[in-house]
C-alpha positions in Angstrom: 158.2 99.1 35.9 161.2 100.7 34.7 162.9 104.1 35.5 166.3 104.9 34.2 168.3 101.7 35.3 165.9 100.3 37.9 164.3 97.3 36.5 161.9 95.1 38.4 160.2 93.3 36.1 161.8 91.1 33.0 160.9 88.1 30.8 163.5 85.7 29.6 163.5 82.7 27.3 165.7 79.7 29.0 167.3 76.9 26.8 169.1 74.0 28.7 171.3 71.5 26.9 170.5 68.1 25.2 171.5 64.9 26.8 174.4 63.3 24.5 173.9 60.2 22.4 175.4 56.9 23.8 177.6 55.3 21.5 176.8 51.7 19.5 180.7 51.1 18.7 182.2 47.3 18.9 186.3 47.2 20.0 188.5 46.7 17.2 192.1 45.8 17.8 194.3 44.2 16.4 194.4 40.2 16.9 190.9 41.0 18.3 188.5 39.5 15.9 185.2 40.2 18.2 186.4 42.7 20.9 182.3 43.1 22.1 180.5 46.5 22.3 182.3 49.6 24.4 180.4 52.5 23.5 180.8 54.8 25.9 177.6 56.9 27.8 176.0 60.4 26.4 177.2 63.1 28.3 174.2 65.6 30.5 173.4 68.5 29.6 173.5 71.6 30.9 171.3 73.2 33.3 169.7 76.5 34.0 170.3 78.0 37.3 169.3 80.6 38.8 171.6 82.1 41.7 171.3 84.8 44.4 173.3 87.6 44.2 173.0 90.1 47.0 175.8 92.9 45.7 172.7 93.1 42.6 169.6 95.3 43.3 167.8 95.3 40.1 166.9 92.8 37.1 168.5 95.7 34.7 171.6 93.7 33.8 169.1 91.2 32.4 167.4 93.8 30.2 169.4 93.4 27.2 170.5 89.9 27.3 167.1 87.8 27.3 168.0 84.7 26.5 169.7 81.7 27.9 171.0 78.7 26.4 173.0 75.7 28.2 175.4 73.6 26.4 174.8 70.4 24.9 176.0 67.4 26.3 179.0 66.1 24.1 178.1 62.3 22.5 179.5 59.3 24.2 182.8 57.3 21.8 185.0 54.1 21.6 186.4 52.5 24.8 183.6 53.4 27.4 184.7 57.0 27.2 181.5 58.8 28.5 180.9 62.3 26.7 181.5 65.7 27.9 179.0 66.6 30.7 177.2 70.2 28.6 178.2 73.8 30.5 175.5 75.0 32.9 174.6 78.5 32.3 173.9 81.0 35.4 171.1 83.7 35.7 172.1 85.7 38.8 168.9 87.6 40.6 169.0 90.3 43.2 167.7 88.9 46.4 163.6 89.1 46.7 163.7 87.7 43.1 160.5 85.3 41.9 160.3 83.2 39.2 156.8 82.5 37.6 156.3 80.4 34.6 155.5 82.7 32.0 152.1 81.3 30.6 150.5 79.7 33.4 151.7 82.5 36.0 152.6 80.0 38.7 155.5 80.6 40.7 158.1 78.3 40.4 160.1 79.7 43.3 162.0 82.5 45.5 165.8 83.9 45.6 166.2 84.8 49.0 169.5 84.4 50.4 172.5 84.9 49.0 174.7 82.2 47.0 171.0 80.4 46.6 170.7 78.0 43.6 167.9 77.0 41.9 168.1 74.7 39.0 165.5 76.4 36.3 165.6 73.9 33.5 167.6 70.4 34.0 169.5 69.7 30.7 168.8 66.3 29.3 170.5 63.1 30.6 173.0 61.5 28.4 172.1 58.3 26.6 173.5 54.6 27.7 176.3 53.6 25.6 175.8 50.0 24.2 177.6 47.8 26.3 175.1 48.4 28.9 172.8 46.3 26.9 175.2 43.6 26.3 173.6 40.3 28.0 174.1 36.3 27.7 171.6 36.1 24.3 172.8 40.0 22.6 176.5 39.8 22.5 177.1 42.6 20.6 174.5 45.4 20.4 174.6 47.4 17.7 172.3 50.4 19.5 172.6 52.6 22.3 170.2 55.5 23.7 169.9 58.9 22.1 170.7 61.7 24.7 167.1 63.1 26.5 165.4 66.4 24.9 166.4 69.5 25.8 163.6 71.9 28.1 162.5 75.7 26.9 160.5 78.3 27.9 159.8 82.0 29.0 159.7 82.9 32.3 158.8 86.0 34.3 161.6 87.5 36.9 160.1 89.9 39.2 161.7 92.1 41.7 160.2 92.3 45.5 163.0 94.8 47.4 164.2 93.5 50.5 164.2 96.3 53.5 163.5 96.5 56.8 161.4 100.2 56.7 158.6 100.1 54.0 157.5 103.8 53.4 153.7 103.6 53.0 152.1 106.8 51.7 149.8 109.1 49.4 151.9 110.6 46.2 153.5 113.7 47.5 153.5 112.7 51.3 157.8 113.5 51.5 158.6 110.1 51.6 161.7 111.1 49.3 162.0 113.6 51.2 162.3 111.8 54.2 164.2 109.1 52.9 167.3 111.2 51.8 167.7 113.4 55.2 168.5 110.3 57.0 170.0 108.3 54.6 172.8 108.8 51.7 170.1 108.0 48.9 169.4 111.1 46.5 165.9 110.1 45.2 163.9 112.7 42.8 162.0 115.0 44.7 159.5 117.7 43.2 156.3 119.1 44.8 153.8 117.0 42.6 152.5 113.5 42.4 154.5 110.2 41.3 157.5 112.1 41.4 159.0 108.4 42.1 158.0 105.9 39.8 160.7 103.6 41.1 161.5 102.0 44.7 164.6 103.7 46.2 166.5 102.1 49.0 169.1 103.8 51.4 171.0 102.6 54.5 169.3 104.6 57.8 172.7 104.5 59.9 172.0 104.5 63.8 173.7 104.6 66.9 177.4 102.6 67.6 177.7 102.3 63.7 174.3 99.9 63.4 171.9 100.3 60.6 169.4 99.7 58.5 167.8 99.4 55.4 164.7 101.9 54.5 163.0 101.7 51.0 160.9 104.6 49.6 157.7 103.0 47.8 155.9 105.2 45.2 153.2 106.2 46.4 149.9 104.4 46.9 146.7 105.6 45.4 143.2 105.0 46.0 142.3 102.0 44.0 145.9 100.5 44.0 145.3 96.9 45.1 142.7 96.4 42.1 145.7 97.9 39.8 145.0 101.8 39.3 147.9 102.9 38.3 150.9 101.3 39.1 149.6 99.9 42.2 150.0 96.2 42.1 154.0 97.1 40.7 154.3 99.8 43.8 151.9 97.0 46.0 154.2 94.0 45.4 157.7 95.7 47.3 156.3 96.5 50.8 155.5 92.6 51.2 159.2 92.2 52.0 159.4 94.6 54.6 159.6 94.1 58.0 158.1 97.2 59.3 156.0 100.2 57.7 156.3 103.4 58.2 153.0 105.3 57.6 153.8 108.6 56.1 150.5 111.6 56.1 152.0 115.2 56.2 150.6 117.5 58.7 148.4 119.6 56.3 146.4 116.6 55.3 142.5 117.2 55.2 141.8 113.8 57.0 144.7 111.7 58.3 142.4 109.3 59.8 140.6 109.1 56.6 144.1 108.6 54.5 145.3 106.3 57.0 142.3 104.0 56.6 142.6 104.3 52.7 146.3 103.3 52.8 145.5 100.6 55.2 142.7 99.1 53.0 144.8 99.2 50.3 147.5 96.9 51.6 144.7 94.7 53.2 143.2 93.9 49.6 146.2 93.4 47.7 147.6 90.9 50.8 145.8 90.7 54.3 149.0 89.2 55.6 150.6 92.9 55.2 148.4 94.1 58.3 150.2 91.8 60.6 153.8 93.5 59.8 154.9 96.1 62.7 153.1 99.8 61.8 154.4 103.0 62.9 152.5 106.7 61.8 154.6 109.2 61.4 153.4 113.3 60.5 155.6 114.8 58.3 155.9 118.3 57.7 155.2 119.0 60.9 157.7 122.0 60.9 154.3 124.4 60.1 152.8 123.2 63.8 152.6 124.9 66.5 152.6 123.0 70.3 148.3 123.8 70.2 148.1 122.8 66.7 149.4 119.5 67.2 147.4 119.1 70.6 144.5 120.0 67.7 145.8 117.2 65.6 146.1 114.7 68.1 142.3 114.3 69.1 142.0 113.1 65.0 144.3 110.8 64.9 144.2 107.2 64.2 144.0 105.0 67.7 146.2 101.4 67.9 149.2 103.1 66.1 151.8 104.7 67.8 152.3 108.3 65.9 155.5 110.5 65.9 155.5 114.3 64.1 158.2 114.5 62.2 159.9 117.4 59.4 162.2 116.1 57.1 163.6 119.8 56.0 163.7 121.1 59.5 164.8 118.0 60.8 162.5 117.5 63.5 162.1 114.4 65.7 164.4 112.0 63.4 166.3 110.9 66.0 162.9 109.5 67.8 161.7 108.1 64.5 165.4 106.3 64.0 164.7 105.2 68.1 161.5 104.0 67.4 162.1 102.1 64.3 165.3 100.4 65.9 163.3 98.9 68.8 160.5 97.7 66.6 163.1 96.0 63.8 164.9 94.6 67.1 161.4 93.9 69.5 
């Protein structure tokens, strides 16, 4: 999925480096008629590594540069000198990044934390020099070991965000909306559906100069977790957040019926999602009245805790912000 420079999906092609060739030469001096084998070891190759980097928070710097290739290990020479070790080349990943192999669509592993490194190829050893094959009945070997193969292949990078507030909605449920009165993020807003077609992420900041992070997901539709849509792209972010925010505005026809939708939808693309902290929240709550919302609450969903909420009239934030802290720090 890609909007303007938010990437979360790439595939790369990864080269690492051949292994150097050991060297078969024999000393020569002078006055030394048979100075014996001292070929010197094949230097490695390099690696592939990928590293966590947590000031990154998309794969777009990868977008144009798509392929990777290590150094070569240099070739082992006279006097035991052992060749040049080949450069290992770096991939840095925004944190929440996996790795699958590219045709058999198994993971290979997680970025996480920062600083993480995770060898992706392992360039080729270097091969033995000759005089490690120098014995009692082969005095001078004239062969040593070619460097080991280099490793290649195309791998897929894909981008899970990492928040603590998952906004969990219906297209058009002021999520953006939301998301930009109490943070600094400017997502796109317009009164229609999928006007965000990318994740946004902005820093909630809370009492005594805490924070945290809040991500706006695109909204979900009915039929996301088989793939209508965009949903398992949209479905794949909220598994790295710690909480969700449930998001139905106010003049909803059923908000028990979209709450059970939404819910079903995050239970089909990964069961595990229901056990994550849940909080309801009704926005646009600004055209309620005190017996409209008495109204409301007889239809609301039970076993969630439910706030009403306006974004644009800025109506009970500062519970929401309350609420969310407790639960992030329960």
């Amino acid at each position: 999925m890609v909007e303007g420079n938010f990437v979360d999906y790439i595939k790369i092609h990864a080269n690492s480096g051949k292994g150097g060739r050991g060297s078969a030469h024999l000393h020569r001096e002078k006055y030394v008629a048979k100075g014996g084998p001292d070929g010197g070891d094949g230097g490695r190759g390099g690696h592939v590594i990928v590293r966590g980097d947590k000031n990154l928070w998309t794969l777009y710097h990868l977008k144009f540069k798509k392929h990777f290739k290590a150094e070569h290990g240099g070739d082992g020479s006279a006097s035991r000198s052992t060749g040049k070790d080949g450069e290992d080349v770096y991939i840095d990943v925004p944190l929440g990044t996996i790795i699958r192999d590219a045709e058999t669509q198994e993971i290979l592993f997680e970025i996480t934390t920062e600083n993480t490194e995770q060898i992706l190829l392992e360039g080729g050893m270097g091969g033995l020099g000759n005089w490690h094959f120098k014995s009692s009945t082969n005095q001078t070997p004239r062969y040593a070991q070619p460097g080991i193969d280099a490793q290649e292949g195309w791998f897929q990078l894909e981008l899970k965000i990492l928040a603590d507030v998952g906004l969990v909605g219906f297209p058009n449920a002021g999520k953006s909306t939301l998301l930009s009165v109490v943070t600094a993020a400017k997502p796109k807003i317009a009164d229609y559906a999928f006007t965000t077609l990318k994740p946004n992420l902005g820093i909630v900041e809370y009492r005594d100069f805490q924070t945290f992070v809040m991500a706006d997901i695109p909204g979900i539709i009915e039929g996301a977790a088989e793939g209508k849509g965009l949903g398992h792209r949209f479905l794949r972010h909220i598994e790295r957040n710690s909480t969700l925010l449930f998001l139905i505005p106010a003049d909803s026809e059923n908000i028990q019926k979209e709450y059970d939708i939404l819910l079903n939808e995050l239970q089909q693309h990964n069961p595990e999602l229901l056990d994550k902290n849940r909080l309801l929240a009704i926005s646009k709550s600004d055209m309620l009245d005190e017996e409209l919302k008495n109204e409301l609450k007889k239809e609301l969903p039970t076993g969630i805790q439910t706030l009403f909420i306006s974004s644009v009239a800025q109506q009970g934030l500062t519970e929401l912000k309350d609420t969310l802290w407790k639960m992030l720090n329960s």
